[in-house]
C-alpha positions as CSV (number, residue, x, y, z in Angstrom):
1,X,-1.7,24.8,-0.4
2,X,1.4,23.4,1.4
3,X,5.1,24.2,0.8
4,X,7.5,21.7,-1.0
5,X,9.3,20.3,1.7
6,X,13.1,20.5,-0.6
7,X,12.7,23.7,-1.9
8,X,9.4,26.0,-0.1
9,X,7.6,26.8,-3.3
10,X,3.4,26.3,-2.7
11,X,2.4,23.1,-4.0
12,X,-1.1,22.0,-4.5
13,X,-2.3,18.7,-2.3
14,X,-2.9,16.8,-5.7
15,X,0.2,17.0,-6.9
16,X,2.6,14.5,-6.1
17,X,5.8,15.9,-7.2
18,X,6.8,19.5,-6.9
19,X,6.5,21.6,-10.1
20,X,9.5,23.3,-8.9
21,X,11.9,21.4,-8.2
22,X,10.2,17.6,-8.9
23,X,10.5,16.2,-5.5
24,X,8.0,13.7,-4.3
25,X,5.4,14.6,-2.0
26,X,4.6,11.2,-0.7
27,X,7.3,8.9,0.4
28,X,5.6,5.5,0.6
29,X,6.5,2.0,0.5
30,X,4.3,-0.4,-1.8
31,X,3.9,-4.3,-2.2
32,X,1.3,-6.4,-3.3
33,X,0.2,-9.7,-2.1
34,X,-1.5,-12.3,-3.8
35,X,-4.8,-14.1,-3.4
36,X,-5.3,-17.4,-1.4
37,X,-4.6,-20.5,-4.3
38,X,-7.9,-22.4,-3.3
39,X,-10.7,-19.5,-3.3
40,X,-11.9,-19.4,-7.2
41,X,-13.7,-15.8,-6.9
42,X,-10.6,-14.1,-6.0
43,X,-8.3,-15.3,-8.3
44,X,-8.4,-11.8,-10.9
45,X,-8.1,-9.8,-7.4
46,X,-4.7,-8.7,-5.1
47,X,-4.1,-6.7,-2.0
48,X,-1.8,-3.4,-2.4
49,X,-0.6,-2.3,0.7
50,X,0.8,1.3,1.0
51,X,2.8,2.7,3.9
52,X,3.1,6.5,4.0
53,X,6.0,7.5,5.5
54,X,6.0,11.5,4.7
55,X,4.8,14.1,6.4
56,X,3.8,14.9,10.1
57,X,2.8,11.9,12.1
58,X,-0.9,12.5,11.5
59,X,-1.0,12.2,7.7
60,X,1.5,8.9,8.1
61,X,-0.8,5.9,7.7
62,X,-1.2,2.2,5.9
63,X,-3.7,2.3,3.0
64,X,-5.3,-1.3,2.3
65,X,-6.7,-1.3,-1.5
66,X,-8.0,-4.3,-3.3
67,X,-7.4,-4.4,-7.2
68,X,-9.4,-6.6,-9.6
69,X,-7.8,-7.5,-12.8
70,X,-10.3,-8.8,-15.0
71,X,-11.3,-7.3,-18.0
72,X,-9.3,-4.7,-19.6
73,X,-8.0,-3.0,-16.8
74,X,-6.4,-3.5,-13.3
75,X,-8.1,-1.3,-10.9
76,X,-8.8,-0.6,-7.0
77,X,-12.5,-1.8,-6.2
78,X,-12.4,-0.9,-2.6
79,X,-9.8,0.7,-0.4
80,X,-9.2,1.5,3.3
81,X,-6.5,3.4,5.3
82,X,-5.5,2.8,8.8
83,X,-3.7,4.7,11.2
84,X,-0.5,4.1,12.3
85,X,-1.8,2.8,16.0
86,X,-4.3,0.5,14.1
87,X,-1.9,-0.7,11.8
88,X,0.3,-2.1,14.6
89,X,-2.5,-3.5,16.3
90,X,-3.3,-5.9,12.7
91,X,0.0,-6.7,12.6
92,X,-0.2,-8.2,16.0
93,X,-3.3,-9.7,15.6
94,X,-1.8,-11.4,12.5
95,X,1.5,-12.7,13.8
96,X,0.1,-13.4,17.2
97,X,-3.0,-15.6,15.2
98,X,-0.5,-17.7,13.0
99,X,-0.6,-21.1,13.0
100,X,3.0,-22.3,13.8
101,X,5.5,-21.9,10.9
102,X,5.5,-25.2,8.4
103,X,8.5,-25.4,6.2
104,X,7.0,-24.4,2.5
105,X,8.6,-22.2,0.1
106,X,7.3,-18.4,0.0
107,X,5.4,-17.1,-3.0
108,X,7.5,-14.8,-5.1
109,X,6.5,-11.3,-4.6
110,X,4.1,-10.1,-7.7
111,X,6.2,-7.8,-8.7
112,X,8.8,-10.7,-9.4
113,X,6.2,-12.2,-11.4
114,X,6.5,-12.2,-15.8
């Protein structure tokens, strides 16, 4: 068990807001991007990207999931995280691998989306 980092008290890994005092555990920054227009089979899917900012530099990390929303229910069908070295060597690889900038409008983020 680790201590709440606001107030001290033990707090089991699972949880992720303190039972004590309710703050979060995990800081993280989320978005979600959307599949390519043209490519049929992934139209029902999306990429969630997670950056975890708490904690000692270790647990910090970028976690990758997939989500599939056909049927009843969104859900993550496969998932990956990457270290904080690796994650800064993708983001290379994809700015430094992009074609050169055309002048289209940006998809709204999904979360924009009704």
């Amino acid at each position: 068990m680790r201590g709440c980092p606001d107030c001290g008290s033990p707090v089991d890994e699972s949880f992720r807001y303190c039972p004590w005092c309710a703050a979060p555990q995990r800081l993280k920054l989320v978005d979600f991007f959307r599949p390519h227009p043209l490519i049929e089979q992934d139209q029902t899917k999306a990429l969630r990207v997670s950056r975890y900012l708490a904690g000692p530099a270790p647990e910090r990390h970028v976690r990758f999931s997939v989500w599939d929303d056909a049927g009843a229910h969104a859900r993550a069908r496969a998932a990956v995280s990457l270290d904080e070295d690796e994650a800064r060597r993708l983001a290379r690889f994809l700015v430094d691998s992009a074609p050169p900038y055309r002048d289209e409008p940006a998809h709204p983020p999904l979360t924009d989306r009704k």
